[in-house]
C-alpha positions in Angstrom: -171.6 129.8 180.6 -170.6 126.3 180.6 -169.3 126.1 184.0 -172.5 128.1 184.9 -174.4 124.9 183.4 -172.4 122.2 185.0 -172.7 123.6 188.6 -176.3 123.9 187.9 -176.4 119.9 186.8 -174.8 119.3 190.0 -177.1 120.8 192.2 -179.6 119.0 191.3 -177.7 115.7 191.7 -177.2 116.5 195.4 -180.9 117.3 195.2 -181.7 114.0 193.7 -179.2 112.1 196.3 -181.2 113.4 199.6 -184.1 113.0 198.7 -183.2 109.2 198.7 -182.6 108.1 195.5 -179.3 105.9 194.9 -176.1 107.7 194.8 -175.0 105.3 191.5 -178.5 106.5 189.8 -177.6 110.3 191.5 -173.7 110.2 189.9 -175.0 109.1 186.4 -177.6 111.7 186.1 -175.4 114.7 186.9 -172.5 113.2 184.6 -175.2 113.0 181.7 -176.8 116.4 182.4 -173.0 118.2 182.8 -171.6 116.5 179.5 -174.9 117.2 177.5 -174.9 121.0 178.7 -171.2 121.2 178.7 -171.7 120.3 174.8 -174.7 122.5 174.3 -172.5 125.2 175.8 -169.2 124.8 173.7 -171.9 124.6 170.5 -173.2 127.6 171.5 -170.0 129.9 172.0 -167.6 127.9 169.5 -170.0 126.6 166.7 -169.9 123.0 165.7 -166.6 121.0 165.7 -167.0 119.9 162.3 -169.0 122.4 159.7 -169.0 122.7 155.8 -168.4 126.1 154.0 -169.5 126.4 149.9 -167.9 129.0 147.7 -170.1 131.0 145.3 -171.1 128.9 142.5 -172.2 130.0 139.0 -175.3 128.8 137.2 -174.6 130.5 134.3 -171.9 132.1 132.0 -172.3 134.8 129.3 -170.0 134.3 126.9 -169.0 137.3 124.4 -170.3 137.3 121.0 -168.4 138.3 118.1 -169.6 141.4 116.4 -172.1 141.1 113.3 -170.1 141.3 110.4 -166.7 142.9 111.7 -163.8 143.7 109.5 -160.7 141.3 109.0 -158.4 143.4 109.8 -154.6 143.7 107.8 -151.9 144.0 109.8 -148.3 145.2 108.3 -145.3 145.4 110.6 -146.3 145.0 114.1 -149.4 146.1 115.9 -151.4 145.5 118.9 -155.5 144.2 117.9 -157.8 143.0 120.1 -159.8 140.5 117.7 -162.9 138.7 117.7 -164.3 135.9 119.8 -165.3 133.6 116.9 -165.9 130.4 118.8 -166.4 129.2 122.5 -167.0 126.0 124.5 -168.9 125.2 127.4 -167.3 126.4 130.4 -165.7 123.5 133.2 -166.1 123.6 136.6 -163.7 122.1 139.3 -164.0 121.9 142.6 -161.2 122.2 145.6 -161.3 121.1 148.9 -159.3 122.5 151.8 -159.5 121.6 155.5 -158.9 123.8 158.1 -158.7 123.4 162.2 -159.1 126.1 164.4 -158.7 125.2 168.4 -158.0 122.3 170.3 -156.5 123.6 173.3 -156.6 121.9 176.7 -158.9 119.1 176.5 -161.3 120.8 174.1 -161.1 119.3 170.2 -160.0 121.2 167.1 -162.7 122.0 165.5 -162.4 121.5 161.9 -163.8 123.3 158.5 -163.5 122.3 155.1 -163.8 125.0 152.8 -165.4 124.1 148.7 -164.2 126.3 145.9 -165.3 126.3 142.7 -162.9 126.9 140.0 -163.6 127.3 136.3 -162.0 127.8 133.1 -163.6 128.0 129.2 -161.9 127.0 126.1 -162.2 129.4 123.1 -160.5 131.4 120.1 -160.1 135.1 118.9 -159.9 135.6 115.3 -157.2 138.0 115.0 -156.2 139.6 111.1 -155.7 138.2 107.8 -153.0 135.6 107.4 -150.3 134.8 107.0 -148.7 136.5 109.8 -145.0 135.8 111.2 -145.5 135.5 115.2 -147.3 136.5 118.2 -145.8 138.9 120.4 -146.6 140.1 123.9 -149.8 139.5 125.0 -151.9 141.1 127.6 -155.1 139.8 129.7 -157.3 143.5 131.2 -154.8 145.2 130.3 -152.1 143.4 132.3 -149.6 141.0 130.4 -150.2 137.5 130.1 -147.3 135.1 130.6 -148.7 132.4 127.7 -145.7 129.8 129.0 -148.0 128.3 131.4 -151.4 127.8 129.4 -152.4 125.6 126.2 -152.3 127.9 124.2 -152.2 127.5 119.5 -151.8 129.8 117.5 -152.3 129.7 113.7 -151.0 131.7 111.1 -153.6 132.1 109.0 -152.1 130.1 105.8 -154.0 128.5 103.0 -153.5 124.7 104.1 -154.2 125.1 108.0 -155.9 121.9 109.5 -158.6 122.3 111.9 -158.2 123.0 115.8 -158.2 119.8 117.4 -160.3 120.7 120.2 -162.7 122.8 118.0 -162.7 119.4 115.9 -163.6 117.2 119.1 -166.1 119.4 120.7 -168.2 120.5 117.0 -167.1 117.6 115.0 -167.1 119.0 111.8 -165.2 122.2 112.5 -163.7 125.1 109.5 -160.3 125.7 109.8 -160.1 129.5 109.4 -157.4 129.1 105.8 -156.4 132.6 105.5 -157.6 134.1 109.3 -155.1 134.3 111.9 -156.4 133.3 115.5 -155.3 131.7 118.7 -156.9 129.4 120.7 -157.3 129.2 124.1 -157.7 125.7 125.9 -158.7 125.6 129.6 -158.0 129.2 130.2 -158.5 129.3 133.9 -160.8 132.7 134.9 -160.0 133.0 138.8 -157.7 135.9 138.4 -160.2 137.6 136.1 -163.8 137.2 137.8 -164.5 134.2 136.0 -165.1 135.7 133.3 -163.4 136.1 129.6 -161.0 139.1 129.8 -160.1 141.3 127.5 -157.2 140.4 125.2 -155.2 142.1 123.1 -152.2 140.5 121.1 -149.0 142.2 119.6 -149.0 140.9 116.3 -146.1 141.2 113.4 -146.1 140.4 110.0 -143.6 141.2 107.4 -143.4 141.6 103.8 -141.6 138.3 102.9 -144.3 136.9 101.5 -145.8 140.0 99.4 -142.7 141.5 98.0 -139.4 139.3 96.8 -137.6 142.9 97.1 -138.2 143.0 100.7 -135.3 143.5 102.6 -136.5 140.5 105.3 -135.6 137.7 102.0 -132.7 139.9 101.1 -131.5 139.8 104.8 -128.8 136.9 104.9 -126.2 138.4 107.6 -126.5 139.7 111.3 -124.5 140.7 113.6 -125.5 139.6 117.2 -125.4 141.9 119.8 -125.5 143.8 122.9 -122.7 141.5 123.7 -122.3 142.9 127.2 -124.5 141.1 129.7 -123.2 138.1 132.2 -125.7 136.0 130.6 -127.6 137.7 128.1 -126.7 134.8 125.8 -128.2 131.1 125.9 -130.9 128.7 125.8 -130.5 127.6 129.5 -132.9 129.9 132.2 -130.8 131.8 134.7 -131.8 133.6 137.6 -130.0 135.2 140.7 -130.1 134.7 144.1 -131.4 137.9 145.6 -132.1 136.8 149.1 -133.2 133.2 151.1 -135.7 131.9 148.7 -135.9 135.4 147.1 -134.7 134.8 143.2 -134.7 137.3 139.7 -134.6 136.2 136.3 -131.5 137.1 134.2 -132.1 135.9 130.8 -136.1 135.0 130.7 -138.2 138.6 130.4 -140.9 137.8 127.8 -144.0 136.1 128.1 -143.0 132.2 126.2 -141.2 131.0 128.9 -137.7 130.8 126.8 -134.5 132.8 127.1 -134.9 136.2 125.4 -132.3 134.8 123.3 -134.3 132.0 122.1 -137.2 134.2 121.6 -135.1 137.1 120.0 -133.8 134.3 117.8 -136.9 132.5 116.8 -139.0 135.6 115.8 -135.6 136.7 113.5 -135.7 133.5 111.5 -139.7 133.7 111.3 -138.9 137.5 109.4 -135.9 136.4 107.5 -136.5 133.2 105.7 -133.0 133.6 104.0 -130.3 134.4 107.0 -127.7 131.7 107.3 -124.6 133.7 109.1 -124.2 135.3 112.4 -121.8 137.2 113.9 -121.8 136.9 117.7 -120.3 139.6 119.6 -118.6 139.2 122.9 -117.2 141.7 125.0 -114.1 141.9 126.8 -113.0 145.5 128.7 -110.2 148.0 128.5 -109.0 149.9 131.0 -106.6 152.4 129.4 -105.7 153.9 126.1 -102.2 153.3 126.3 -100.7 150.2 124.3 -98.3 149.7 127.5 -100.6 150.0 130.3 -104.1 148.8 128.8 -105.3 145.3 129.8 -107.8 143.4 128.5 -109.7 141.7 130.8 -113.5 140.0 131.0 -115.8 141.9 133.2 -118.3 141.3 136.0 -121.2 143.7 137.3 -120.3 142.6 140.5 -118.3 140.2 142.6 -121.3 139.0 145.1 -124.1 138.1 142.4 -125.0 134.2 143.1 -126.7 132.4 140.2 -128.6 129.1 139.3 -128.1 126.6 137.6 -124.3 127.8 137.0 -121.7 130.7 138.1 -120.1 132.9 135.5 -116.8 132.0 134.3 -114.3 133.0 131.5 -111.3 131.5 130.5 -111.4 129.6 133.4 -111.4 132.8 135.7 -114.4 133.0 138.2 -115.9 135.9 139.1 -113.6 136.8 142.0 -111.0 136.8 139.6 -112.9 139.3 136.7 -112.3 142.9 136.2 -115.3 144.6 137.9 -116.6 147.4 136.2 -117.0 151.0 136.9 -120.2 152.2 138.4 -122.4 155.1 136.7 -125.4 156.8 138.1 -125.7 153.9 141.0 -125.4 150.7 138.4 -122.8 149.1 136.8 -121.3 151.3 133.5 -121.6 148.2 131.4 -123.3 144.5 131.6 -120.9 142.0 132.3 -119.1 140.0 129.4 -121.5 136.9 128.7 -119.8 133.5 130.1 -118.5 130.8 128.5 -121.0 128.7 128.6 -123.3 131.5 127.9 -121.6 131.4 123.8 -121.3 127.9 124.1 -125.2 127.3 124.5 -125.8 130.5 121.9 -123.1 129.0 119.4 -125.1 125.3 119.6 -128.6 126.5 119.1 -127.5 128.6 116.0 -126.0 125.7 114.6 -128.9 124.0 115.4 -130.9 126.4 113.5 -129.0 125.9 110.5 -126.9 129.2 111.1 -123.5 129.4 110.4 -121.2 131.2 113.4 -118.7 133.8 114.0 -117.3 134.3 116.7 -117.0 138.4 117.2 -114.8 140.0 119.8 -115.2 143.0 121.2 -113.3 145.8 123.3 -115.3 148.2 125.6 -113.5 150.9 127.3 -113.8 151.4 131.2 -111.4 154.0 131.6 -112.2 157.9 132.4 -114.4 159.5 130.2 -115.7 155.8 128.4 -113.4 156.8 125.2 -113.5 154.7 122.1 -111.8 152.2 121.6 -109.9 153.3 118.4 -108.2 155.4 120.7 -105.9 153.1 122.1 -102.3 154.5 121.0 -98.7 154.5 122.2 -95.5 155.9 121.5 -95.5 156.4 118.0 -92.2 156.7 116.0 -90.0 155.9 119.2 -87.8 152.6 120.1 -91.0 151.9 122.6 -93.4 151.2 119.9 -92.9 147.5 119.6 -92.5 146.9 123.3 -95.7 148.4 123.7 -97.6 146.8 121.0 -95.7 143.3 121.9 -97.3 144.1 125.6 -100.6 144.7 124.4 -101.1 141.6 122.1 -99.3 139.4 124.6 -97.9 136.1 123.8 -100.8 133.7 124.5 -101.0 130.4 122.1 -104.5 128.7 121.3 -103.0 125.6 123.0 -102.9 127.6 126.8 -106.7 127.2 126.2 -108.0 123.2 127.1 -110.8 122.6 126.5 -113.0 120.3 129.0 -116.3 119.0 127.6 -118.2 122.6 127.8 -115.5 124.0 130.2 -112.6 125.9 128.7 -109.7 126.4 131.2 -106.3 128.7 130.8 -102.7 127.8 130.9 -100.7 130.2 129.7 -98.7 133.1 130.4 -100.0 135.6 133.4 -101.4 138.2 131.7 -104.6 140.6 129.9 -103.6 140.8 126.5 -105.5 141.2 123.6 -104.6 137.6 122.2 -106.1 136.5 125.5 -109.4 138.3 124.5 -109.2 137.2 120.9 -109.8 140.4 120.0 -107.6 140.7 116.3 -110.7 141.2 114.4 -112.0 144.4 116.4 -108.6 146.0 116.5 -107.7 150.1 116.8 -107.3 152.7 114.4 -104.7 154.2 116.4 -102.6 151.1 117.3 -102.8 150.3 112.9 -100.8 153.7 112.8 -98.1 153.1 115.4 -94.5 152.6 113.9 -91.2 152.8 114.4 -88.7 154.7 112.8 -88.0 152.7 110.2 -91.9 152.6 109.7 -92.4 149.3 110.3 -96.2 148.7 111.7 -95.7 146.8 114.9 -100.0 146.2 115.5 -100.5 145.2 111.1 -97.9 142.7 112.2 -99.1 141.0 115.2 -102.8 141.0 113.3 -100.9 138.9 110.9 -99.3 136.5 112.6 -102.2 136.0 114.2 -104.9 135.7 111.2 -102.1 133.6 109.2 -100.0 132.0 111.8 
């Protein structure tokens, strides 16, 4: 259509030149007319080279009421409520500007559009139960969970000396502060993903008897035992994740909805339950691969060999994970997690500490060998001249000074071998190893505990 127009505009140019009218005044005409209906042309087929485009904009927003004179509910245990909206602010609205160009080839221009969305978010709180409650669990947004690490989000307990919300304060001025009513508030909660509007919450919430009955056993609890204890990183305060492809990446220690290590989270709700604990055991894992005294190593273990992590790899005693036992496969996966590295403990020993906990350290055997036996099966040659070879083999003569230790780095010097001094494993020993003697019965295994416990 254009070059349609422009030949036009130059036919009458030539028209305008014979009939005798300058050929300066002819030229400028039919540049004017072919550059105006060039432009006309291009307007008509392309659209304008610079346009505006508004999102949809609300006017209004209806804002969910709590219901006349509901019931406070009482949770015990742990259950999943929905709550009441008991109080709401105005909502915000943002606005976001984006520029796109479309075009531009030859000598043509881009043409460009900027695109306006309007963004809001609403500030509010759900009354939840009677207080005091211990923690908020999961959470979960349409029935969807809600990962509460990236918004403002307080909650309050529902005690007897709870302080205002500070927003509720700002926004009201004189605000109540809800003594004895559990509820979360929600600051900013942004509503794109749920059609600007306020979705529908419900909250896992747990409570325990600590503060109702002395007898209870969360304030008789003073003693754990941490576990699995299997898991290359199952352990820690420090977010690790796996390299799954070029910018592709898992989580290996973060799976709950705070933003922490399941650790920290596992750790933090314990301590909100049991007001009294103040020892841990933490268990650590280190595989077996026969149930022969003579023969059976013990050795830490990876999942796999190709596994690439961030921030750190996984080492143990100074062995990298080309150098670990790699475990036996079941049903497609690895038969056991990996034992946690060293600076896995490290991390989980620290933050107990921090905590006010007092640590110890808990070794572990896991048996990789055919049929997954227990570990209390682990024999040899009772009543035979072989016995203490065999039990000297299996213990192993490693000394705490092969281990140096390098800021958090703990390196190996000693002897080449998988024994169960290497592991550290005297306080998980084996019933059958205990029974093993010689002749003379003289209890090769109640020996070598010895030394090592005493000496």
């Amino acid at each position: 259509m254009a070059q349609l127009l422009l030949t036009a505009a130059s036919g009458v140019g030539s028209a305008i030149s014979k009939a005798g009218i300058g050929a300066f005044l002819a030229r400028t005409a039919a540049t004017t007319a072919a550059s105006y209906a060039a432009g006309y042309a291009d307007r008509l087929i392309f659209g304008p080279r610079k346009r505006s485009v508004e999102g949809p904009r609300l006017d209004s927003f209806s804002v969910q009421a709590a219901q006349e004179g509901a019931a406070i509910l009482r949770v015990y245990g742990r259950a999943r409520i929905s709550g009441q909206l008991i109080w709401a602010a105005n909502f915000k609205e943002t606005s976001a500007e984006t520029t796109e160009a479309i075009g531009g080839k030859g000598s043509r221009p881009a043409a460009q559009t900027t695109y306006t969305e309007y963004l809001y978010s609403i500030s509010f709180a759900v009354g939840l139960c009677e207080g005091e409650i211990d923690r908020i669990g999961r959470v979960w947004a349409d029935g969807k969970p809600l990962d509460l690490s990236k918004l403002n989000v307080r909650v309050y307990r529902g005690s007897e000396t709870q302080n205002p919300d500070s927003l509720i304060e700002a926004v009201e001025g004189l605000a109540p502060a809800y003594r004895g009513l559990a509820y979360v508030v929600f600051e900013d909660l942004p509503l794109k993903d749920f059609g600007n509007r306020i979705p529908q919450l419900s909250f896992e919430v747990e409570k325990s008897l600590k503060k109702t009955d002395e007898t209870a056993l969360e304030n008789r609890l003073t003693a754990i035992c941490l576990i699995p204890g299997s898991g290359e990183f199952v352990y820690g305060t420090t977010g690790v994740t796996r390299v799954i492809d070029e910018g592709v990446t898992a989580s290996e220690n973060i799976h709950n909805n705070q933003g922490v290590t399941d650790f920290s989270a596992s750790i933090d709700a314990l301590l909100d339950a049991t007001p009294n604990l103040n020892h841990v055991s933490l268990v650590v894992s280190w595989f077996g691969n026969s149930t022969h005294a003579g023969t059976c190593l013990l050795r830490p273990g990876v999942e796999n060999r190709d596994k690439q992590t961030i921030p750190y790899d996984w080492t143990v005693s100074g062995a990298g994970r080309e150098a670990a036992y790699l475990i036996s496969t079941h049903n497609g996966g690895a038969a056991y997690g990996g034992t946690p590295s060293d600076q896995n403990v490290i991390e989980t020993i620290r933050a107990l500490n921090e905590r006010g906990l007092k640590v110890m350290f808990h070794p572990f055997i896991l048996m990789d060998a055919a049929g997954f036996p227990w570990r209390g099966r682990i024999a040899g040659s009772d009543q035979s001249a072989l016995a203490t070879a065999e039990i000297a083999s299996f213990f192993g003569a490693v000394a705490p000074a092969d281990f140096p230790v390098s800021g958090d780095q703990i390196g190996y010097t000693g002897p080449a071998e998988w024994s169960m001094r290497i592991g550290n494993m005297f306080m998980r020993g084996t019933r059958g190893l205990s029974r093993i003697s010689r002749r003379a019965r003289i209890f090769g295994a109640i020996r070598q505990i010895g030394k090592k416990v005493i000496g």
